[in-house]
DSSP file (Angstrom, degrees, kcal/mol; ACC not computed):
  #  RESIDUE AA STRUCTURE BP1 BP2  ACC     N-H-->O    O-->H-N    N-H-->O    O-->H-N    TCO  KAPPA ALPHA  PHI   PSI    X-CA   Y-CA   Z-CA
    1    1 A X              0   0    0      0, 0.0     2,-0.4     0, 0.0     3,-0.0   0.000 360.0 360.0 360.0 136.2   -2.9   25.4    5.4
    2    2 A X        -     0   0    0      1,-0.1     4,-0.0     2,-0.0     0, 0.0  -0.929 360.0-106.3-125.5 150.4   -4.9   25.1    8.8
    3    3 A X        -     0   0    0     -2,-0.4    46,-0.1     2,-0.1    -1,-0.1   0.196  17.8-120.4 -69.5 173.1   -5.7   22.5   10.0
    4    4 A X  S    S+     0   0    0     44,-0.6     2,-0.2     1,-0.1    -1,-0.1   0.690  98.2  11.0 -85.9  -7.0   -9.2   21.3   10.1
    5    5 A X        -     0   0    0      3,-0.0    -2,-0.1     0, 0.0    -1,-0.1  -0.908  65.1-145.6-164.6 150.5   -9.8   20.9   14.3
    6    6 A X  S    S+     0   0    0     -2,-0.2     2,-0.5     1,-0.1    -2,-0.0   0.023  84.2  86.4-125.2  29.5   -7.0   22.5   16.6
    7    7 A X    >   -     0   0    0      1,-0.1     3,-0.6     0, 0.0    -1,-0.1  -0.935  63.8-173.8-122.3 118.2   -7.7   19.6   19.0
    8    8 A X  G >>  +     0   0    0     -2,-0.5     3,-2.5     1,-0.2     4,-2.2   0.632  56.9  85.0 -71.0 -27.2   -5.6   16.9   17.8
    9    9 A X  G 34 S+     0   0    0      1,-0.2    -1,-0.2     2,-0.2     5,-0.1   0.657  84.5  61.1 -63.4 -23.3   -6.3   13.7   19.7
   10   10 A X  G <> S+     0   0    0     -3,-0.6     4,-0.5     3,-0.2    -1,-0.2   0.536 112.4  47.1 -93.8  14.9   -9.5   12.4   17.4
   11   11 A X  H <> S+     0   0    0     -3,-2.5     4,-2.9     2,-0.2     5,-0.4   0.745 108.3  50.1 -70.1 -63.5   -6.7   12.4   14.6
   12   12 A X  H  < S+     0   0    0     -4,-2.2    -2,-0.1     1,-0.2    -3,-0.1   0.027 111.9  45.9 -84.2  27.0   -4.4   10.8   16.4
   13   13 A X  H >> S+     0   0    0     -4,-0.1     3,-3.2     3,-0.0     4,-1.5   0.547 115.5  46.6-110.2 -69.5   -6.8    7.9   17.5
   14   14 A X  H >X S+     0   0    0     -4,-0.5     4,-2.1     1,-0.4     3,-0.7   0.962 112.6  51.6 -85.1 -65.9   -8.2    7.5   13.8
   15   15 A X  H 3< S+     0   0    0     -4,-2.9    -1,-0.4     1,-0.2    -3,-0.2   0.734 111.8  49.4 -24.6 -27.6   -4.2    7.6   12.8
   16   16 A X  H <4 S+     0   0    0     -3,-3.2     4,-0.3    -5,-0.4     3,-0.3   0.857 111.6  50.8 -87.2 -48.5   -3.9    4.7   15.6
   17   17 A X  H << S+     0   0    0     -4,-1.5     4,-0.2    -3,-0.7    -2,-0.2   0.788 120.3  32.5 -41.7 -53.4   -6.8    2.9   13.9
   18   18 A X  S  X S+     0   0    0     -4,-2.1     4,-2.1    -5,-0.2     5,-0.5   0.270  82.1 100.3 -96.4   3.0   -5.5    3.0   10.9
   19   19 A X  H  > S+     0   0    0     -5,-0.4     4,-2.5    -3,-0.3     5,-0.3   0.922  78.5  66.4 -54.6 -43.5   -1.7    2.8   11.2
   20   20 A X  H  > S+     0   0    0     -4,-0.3     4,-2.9     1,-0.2    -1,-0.2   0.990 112.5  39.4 -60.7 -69.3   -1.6   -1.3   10.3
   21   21 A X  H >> S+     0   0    0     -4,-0.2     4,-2.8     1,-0.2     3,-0.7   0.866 118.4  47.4 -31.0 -67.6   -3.1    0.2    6.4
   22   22 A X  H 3X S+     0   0    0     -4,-2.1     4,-2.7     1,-0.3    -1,-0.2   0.901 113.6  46.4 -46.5 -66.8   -0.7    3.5    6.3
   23   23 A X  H 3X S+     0   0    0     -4,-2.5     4,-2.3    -5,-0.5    -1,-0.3   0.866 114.0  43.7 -49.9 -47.5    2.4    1.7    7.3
   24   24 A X  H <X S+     0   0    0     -4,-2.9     4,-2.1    -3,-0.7     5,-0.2   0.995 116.9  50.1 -65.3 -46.9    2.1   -1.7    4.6
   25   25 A X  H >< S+     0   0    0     -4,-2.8     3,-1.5     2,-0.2     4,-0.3   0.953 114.8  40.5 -49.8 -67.8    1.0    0.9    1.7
   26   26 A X  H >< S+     0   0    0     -4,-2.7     3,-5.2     1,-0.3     4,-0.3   0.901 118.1  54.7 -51.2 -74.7    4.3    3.4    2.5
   27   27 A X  H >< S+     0   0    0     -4,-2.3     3,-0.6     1,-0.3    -1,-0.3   0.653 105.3  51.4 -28.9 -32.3    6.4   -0.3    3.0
   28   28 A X  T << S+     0   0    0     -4,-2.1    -1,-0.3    -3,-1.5    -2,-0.2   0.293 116.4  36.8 -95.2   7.0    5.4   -1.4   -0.2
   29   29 A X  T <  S+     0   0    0     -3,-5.2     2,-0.3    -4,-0.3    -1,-0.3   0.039  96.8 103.3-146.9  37.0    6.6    1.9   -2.0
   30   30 A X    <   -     0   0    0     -3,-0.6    56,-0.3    -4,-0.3     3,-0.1  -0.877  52.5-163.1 -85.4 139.8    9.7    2.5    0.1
   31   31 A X  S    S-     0   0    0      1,-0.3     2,-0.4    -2,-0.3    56,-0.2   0.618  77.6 -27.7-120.2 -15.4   13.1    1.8   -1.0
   32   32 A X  S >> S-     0   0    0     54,-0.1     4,-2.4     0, 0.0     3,-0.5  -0.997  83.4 -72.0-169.2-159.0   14.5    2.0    2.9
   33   33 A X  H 3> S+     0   0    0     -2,-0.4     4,-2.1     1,-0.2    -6,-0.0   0.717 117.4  51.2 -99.9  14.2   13.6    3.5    5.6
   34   34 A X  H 3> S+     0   0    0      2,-0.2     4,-1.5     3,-0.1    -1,-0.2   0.732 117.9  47.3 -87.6 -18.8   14.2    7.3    5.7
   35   35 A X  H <> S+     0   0    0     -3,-0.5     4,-2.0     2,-0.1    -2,-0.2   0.934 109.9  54.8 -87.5 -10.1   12.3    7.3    2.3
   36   36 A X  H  X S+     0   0    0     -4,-2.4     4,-1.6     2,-0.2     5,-0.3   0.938 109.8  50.2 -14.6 -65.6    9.6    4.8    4.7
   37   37 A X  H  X S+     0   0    0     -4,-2.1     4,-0.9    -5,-0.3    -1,-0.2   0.879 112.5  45.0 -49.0 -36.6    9.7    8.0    7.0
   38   38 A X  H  X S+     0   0    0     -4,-1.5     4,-3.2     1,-0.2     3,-0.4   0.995 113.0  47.5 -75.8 -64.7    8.9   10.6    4.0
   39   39 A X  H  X S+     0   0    0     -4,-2.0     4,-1.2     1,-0.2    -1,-0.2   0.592 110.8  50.6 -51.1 -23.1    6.4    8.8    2.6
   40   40 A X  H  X S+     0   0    0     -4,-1.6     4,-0.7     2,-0.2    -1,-0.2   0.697 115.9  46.3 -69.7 -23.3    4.5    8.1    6.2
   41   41 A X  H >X S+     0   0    0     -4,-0.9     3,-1.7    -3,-0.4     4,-1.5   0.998 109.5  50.3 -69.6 -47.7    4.7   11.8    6.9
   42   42 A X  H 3X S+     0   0    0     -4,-3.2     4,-3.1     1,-0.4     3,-0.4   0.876 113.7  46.1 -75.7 -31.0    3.5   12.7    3.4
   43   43 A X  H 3X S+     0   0    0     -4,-1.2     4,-0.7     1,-0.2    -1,-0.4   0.728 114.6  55.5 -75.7  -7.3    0.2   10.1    3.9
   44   44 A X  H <X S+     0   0    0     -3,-1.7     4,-1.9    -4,-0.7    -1,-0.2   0.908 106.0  43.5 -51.1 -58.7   -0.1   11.8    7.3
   45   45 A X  H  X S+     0   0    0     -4,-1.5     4,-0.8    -3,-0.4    -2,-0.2   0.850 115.8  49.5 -79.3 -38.3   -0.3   15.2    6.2
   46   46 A X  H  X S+     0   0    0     -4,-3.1     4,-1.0    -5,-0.2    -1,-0.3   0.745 113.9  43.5 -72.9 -20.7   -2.7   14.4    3.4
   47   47 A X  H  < S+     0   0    0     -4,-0.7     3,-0.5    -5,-0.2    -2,-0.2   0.911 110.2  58.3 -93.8 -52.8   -5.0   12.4    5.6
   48   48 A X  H  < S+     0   0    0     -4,-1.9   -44,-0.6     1,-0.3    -2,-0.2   0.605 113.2  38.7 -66.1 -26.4   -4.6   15.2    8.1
   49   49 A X  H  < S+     0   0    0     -4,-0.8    -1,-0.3    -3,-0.2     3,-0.2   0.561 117.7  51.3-100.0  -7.3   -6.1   17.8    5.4
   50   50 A X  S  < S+     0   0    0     -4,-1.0     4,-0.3    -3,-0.5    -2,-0.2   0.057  87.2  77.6 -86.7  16.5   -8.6   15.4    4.0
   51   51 A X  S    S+     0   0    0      2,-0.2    -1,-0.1     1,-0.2    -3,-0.1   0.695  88.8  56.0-111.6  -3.7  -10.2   14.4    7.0
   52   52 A X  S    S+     0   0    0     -3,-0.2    -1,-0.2     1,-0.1    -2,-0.1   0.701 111.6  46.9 -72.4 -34.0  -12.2   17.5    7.3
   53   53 A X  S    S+     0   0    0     -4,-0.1     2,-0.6     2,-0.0    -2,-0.2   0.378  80.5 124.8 -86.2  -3.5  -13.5   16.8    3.9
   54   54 A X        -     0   0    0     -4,-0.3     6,-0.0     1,-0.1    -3,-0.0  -0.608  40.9-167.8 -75.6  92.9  -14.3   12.9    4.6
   55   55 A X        -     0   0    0     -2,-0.6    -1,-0.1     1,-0.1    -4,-0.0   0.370  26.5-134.1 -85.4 -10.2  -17.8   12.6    3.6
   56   56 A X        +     0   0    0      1,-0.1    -1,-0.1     4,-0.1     4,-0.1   0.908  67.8 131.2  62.8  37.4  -18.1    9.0    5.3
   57   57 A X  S    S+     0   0    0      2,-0.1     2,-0.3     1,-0.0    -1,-0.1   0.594  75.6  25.9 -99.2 -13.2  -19.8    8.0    2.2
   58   58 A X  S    S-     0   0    0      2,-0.1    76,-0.0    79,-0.0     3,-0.0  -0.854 108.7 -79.8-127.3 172.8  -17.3    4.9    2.1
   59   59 A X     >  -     0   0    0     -2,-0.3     4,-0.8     2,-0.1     3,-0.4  -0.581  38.8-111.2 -88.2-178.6  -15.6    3.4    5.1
   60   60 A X  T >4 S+     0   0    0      1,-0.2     3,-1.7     2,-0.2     2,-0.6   0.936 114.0  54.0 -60.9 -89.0  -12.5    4.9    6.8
   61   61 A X  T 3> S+     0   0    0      1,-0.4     4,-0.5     2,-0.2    -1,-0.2   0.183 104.0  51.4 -68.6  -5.3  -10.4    2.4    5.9
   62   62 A X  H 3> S+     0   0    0     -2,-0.6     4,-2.3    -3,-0.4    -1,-0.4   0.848 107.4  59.8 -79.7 -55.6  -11.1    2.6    2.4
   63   63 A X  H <X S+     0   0    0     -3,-1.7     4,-1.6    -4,-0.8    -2,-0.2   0.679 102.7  47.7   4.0 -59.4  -10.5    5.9    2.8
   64   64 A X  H  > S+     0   0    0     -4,-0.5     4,-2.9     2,-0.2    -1,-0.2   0.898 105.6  52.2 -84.7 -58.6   -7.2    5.6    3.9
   65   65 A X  H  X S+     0   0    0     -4,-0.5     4,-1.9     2,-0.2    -2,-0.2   0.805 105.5  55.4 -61.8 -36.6   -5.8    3.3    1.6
   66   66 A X  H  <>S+     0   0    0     -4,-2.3     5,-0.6     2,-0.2     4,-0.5   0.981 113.7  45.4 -51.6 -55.8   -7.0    5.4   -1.4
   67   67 A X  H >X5S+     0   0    0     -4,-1.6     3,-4.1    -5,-0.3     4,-3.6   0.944 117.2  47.7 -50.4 -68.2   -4.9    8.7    0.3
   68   68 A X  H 3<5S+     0   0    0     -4,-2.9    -1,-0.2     1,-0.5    -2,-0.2   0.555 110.4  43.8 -88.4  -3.3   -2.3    6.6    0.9
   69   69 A X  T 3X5S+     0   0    0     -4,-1.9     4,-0.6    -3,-0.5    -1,-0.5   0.309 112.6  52.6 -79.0   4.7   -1.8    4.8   -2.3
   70   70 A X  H <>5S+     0   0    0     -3,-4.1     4,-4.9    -4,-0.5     5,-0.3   0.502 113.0  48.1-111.6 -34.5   -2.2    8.0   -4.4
   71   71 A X  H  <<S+     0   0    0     -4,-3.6     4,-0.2    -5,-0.6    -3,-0.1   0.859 114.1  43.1 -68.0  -9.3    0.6    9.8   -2.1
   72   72 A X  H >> S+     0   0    0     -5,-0.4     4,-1.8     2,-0.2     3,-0.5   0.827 116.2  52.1-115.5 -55.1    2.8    7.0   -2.4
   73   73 A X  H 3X S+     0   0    0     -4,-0.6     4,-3.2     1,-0.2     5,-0.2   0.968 111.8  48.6 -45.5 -50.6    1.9    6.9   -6.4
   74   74 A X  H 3X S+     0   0    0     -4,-4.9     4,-0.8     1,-0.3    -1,-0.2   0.513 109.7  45.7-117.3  35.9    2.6   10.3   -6.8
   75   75 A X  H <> S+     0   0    0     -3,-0.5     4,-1.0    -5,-0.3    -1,-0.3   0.659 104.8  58.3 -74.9 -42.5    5.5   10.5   -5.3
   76   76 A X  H  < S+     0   0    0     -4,-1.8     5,-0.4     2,-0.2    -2,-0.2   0.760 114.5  40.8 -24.9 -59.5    6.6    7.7   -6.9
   77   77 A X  H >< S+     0   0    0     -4,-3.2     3,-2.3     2,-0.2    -3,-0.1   0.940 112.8  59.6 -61.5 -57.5    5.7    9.8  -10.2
   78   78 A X  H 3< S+     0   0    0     -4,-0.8    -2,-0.2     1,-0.3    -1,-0.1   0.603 107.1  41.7 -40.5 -43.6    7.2   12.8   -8.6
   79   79 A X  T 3< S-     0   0    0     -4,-1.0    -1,-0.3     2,-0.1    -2,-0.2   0.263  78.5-161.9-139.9 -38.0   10.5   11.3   -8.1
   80   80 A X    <   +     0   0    0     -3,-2.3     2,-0.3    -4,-0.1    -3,-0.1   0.605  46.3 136.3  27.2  24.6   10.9    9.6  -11.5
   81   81 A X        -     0   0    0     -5,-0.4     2,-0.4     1,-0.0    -2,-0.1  -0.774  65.4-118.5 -97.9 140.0   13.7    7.5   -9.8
   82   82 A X        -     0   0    0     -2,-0.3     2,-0.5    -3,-0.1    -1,-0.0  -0.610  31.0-145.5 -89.0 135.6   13.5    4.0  -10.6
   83   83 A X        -     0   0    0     -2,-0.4     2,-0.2    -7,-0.1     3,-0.1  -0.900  10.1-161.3-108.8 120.3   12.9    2.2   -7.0
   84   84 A X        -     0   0    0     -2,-0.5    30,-0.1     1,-0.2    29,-0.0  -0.647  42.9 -70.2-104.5 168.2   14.5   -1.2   -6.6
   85   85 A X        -     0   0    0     -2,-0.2     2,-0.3     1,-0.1    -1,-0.2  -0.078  43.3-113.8 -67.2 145.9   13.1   -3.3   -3.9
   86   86 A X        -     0   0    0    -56,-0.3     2,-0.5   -59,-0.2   -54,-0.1  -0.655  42.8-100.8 -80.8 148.5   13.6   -2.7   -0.4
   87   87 A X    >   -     0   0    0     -2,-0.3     2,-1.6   -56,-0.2     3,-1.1  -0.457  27.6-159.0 -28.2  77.3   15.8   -5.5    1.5
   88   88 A X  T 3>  +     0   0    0     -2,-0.5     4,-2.7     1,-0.2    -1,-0.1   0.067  59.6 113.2 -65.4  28.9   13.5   -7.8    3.2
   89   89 A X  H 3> S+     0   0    0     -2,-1.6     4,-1.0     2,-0.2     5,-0.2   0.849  75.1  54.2 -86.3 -31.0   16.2   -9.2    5.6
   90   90 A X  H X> S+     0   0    0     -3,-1.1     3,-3.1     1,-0.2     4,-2.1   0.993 116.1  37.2 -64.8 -48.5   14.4   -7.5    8.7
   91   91 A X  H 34 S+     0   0    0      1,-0.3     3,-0.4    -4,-0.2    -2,-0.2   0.861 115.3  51.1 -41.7 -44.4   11.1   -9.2    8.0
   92   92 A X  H 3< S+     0   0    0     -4,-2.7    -1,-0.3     1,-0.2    -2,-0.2   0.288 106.0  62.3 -87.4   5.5   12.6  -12.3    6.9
   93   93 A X  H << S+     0   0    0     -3,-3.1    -1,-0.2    -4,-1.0    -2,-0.2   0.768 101.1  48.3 -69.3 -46.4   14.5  -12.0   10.3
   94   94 A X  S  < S+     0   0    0     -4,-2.1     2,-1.5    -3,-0.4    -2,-0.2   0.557  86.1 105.7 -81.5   2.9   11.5  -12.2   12.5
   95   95 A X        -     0   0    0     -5,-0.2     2,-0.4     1,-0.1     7,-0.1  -0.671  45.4-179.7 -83.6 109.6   10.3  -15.1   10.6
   96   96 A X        +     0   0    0     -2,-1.5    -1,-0.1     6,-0.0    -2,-0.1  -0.308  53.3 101.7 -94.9  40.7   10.8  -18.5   12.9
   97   97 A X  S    S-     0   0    0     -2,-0.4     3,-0.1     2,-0.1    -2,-0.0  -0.136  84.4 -48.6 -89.0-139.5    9.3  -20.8   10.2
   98   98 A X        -     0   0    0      1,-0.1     2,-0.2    -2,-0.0     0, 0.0   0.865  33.9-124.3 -58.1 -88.9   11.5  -22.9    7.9
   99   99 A X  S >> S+     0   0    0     -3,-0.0     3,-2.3     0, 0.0     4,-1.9  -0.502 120.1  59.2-118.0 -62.3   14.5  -22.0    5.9
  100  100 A X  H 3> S+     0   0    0      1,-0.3     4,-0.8    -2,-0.2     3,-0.2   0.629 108.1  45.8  -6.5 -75.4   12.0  -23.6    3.1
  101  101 A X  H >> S+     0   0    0      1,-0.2     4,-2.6     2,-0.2     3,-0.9   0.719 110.9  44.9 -28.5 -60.5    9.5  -21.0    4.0
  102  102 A X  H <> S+     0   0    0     -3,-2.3     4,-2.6     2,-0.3     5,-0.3   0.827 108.1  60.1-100.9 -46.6   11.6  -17.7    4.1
  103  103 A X  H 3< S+     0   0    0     -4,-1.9    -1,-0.2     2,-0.2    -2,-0.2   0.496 109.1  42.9 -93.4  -7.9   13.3  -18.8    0.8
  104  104 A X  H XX S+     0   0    0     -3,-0.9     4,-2.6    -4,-0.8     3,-0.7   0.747 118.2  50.4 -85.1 -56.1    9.4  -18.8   -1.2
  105  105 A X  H >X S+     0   0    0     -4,-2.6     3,-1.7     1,-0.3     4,-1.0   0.848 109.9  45.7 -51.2 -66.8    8.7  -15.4    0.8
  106  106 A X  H 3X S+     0   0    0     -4,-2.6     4,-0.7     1,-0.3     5,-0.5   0.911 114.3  46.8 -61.2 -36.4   11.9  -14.0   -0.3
  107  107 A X  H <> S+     0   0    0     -3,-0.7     4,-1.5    -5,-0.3     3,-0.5   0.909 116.5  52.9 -83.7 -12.5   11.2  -15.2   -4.3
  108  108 A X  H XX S+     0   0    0     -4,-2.6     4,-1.8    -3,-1.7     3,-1.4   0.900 106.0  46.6 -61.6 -83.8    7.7  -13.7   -3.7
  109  109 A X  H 3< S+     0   0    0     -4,-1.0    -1,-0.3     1,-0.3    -2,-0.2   0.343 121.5  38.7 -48.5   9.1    8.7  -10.5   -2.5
  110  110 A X  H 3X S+     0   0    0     -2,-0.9     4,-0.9    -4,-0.7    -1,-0.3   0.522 110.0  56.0-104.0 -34.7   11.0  -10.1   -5.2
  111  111 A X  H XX S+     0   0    0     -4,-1.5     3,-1.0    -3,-1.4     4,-0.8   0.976 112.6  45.6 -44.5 -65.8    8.9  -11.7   -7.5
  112  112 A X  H >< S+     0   0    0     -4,-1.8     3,-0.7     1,-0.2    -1,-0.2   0.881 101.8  68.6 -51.3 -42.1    6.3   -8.7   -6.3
  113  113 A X  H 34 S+     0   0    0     -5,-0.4    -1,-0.2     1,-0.2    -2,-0.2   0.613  90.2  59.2 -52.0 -23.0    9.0   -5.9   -6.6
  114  114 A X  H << S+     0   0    0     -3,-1.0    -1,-0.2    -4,-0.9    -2,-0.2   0.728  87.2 104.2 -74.5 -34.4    9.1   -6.2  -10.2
  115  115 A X  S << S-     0   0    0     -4,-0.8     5,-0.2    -3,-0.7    38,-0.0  -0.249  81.8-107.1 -49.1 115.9    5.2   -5.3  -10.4
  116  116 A X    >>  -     0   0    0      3,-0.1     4,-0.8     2,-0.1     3,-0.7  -0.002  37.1-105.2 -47.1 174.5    4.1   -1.9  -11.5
  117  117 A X  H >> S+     0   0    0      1,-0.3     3,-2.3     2,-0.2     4,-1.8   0.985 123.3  52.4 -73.7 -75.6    2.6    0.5   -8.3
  118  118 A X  H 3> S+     0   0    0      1,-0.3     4,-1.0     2,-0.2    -1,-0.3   0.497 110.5  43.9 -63.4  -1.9   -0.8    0.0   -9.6
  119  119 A X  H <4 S+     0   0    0     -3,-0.7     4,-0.3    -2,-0.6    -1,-0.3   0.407 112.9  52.5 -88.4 -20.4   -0.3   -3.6   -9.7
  120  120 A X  H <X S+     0   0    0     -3,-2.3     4,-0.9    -4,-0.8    -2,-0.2   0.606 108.8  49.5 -69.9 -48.4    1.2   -3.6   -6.4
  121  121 A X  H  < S+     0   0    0     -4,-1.8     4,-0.5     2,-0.2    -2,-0.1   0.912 109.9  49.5 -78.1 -29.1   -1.5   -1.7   -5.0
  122  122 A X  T >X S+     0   0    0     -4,-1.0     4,-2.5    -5,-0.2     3,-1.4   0.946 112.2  55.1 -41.8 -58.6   -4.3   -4.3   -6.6
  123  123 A X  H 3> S+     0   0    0      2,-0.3     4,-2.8     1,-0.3    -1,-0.2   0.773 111.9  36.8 -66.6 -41.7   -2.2   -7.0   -5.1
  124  124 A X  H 3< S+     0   0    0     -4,-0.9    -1,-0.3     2,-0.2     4,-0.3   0.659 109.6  59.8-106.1  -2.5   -2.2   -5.8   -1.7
  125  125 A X  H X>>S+     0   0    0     -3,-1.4     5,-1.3    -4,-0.5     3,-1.2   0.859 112.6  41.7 -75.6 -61.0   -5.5   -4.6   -1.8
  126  126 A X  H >X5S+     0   0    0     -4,-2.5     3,-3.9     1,-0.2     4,-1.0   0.976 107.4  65.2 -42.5 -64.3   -6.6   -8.5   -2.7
  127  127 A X  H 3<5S+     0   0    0     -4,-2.8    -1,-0.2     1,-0.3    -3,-0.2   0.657  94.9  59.8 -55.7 -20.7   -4.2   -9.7   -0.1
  128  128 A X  H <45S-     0   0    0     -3,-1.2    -1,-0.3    -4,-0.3    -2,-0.2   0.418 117.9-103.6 -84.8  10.3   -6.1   -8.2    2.4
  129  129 A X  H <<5 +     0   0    0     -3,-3.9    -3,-0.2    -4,-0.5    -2,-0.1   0.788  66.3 152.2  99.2  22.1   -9.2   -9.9    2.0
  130  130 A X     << -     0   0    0     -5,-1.3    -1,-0.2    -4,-1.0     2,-0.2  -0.582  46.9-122.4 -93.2 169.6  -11.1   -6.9    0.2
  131  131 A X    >>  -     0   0    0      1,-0.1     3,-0.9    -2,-0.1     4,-0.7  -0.497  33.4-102.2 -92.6-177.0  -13.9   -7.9   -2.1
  132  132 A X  H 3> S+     0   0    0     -2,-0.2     4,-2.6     1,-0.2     3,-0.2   0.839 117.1  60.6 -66.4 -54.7  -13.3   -6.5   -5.9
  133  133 A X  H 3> S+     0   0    0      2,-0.2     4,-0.5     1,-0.2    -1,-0.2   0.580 104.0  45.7 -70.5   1.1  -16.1   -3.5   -5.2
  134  134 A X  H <> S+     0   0    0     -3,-0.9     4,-0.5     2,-0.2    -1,-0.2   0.737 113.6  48.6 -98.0 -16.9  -14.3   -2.0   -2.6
  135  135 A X  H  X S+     0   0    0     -4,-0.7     4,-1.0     2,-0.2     3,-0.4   0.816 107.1  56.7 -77.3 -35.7  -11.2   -2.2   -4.5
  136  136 A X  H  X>S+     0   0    0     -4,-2.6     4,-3.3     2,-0.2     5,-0.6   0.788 107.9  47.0  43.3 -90.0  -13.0   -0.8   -7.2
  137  137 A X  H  <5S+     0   0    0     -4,-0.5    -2,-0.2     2,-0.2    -1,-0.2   0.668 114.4  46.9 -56.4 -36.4  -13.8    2.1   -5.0
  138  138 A X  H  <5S+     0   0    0     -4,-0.5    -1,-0.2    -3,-0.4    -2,-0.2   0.859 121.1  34.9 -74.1 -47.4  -10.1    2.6   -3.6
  139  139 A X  H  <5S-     0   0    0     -4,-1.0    -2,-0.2     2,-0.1    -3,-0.2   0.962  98.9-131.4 -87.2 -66.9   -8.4    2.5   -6.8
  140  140 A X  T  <5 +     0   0    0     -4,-3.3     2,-0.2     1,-0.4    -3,-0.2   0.262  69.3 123.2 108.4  12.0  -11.1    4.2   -9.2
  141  141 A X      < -     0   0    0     -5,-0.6    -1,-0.4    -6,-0.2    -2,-0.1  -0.524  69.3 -90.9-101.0 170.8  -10.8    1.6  -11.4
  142  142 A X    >>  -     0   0    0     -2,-0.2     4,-0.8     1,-0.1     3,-0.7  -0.578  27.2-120.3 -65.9 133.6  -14.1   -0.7  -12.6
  143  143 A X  H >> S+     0   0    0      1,-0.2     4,-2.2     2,-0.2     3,-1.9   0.854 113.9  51.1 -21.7 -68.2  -14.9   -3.3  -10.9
  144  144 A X  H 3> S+     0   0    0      1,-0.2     4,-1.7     2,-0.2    -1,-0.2   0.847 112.6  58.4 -38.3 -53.3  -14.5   -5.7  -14.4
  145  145 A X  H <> S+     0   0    0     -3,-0.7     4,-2.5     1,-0.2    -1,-0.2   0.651  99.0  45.5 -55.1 -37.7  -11.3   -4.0  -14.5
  146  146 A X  H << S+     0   0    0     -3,-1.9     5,-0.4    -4,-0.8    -1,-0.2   0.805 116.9  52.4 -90.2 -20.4   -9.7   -4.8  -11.2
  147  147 A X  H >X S+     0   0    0     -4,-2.2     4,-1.7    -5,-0.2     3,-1.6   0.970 110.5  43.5 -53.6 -58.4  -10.8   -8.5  -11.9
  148  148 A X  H 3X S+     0   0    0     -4,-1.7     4,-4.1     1,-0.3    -3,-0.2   0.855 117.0  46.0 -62.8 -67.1   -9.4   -8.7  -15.1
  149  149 A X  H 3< S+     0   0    0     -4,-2.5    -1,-0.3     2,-0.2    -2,-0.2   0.223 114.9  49.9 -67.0  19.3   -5.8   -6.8  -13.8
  150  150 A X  H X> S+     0   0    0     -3,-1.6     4,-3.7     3,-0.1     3,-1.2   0.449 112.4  49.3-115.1 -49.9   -5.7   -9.3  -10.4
  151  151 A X  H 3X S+     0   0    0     -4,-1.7     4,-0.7    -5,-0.4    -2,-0.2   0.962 115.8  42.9 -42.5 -54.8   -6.3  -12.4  -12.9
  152  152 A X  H 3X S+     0   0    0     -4,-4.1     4,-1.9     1,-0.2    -1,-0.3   0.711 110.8  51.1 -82.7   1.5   -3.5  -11.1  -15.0
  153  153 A X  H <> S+     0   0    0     -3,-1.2     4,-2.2     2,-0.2     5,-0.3   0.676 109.6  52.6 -88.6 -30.4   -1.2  -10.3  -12.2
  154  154 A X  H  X S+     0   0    0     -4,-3.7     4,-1.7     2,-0.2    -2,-0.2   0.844 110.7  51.1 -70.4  -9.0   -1.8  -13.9  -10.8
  155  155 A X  H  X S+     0   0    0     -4,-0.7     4,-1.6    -5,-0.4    -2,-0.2   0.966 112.9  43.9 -90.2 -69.3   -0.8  -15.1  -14.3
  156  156 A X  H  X S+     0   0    0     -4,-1.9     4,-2.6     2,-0.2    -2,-0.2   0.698 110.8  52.8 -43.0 -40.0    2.2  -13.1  -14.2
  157  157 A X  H  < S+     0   0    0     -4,-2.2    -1,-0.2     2,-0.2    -2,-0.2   0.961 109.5  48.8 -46.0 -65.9    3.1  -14.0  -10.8
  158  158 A X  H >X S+     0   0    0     -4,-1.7     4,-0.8    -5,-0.3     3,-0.7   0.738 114.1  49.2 -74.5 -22.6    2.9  -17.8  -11.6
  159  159 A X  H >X S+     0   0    0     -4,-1.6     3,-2.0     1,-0.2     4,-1.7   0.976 109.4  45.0 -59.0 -57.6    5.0  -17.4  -14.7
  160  160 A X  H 3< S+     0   0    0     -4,-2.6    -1,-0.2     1,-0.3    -2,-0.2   0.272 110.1  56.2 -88.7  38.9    7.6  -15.6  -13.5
  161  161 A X  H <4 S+     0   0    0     -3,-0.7    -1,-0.3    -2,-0.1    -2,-0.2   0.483 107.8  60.4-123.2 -24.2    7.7  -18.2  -10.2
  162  162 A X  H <<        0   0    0     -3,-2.0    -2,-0.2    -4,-0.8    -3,-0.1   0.681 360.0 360.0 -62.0 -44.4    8.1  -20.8  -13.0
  163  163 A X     <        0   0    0     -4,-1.7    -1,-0.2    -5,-0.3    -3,-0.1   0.524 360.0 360.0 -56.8 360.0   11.2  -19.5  -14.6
């Protein structure tokens, strides 16, 4: 495939731009970090052959997160390997709160690790502050629809935080 521009640098600014997105999406569908590596390349490469095609009719950064949840989904698919959760001891390294603190993040993030990848990706689309129609837009799902699955993922959440 060739690439869309053979001058690379206004990739590799919008890749800089965006890096925060790329990276949480692959982290949240990684099981450690050489398949981390595979999975950055592969939303790389796809971003890097879509971006000729990016019609700007939504913003980038919606954008971005759609590519890089559907590579990370279908790989995911690809792969049929059941992915247990990656080991949150580096994060939960850099954390200087309480021990309290670090011991609800850790039953969260395991808590979250049970959650299908489209329920993962709702979840962390909400957790960043998007409104319902842009998540909507990301996902492909209806609006009413991503309401409905963030309502029942909070449901699920708080049950199984009960237990």
């Amino acid at each position: 495939m060739t690439p869309p521009d053979t001058d690379s640098r206004p990739f590799e600014e919008f890749v800089r731009r965006h890096r925060r997105i790329i990276g949480k999406v692959c982290y949240l569908y990684a099981v450690d970090d050489a398949d981390f590596d595979d999975l950055y390349q592969e939303v790389l490469v796809n971003l890097w052959q879509g971006l000729a095609s990016f019609a700007g009719r939504a913003q980038a950064s919606s954008w971005v997160y759609r590519v890089a949840l559907n590579t990370c989904i279908s790989q995911l698919r690809r792969h049929r390997r059941h992915r247990d959760a990656r080991p949150l001891s580096e994060a939960l390294a850099c954390i200087d709160e309480e021990p309290a603190y670090r011991e609800r993040l850790a039953e969260l993030s395991a808590l979250v690790a049970r959650l299908d990848p489209v329920e993962k990706a709702l979840l962390t689309l909400w957790l960043d502050e998007l409104p319902y129609d842009q998540i909507a837009a990301i996902t492909g799902l209806r609006r009413n629809t991503v309401a409905s699955r963030l309502h029942r993922i909070r449901i699920k959440l708080r049950d199984a935080a009960a237990r």
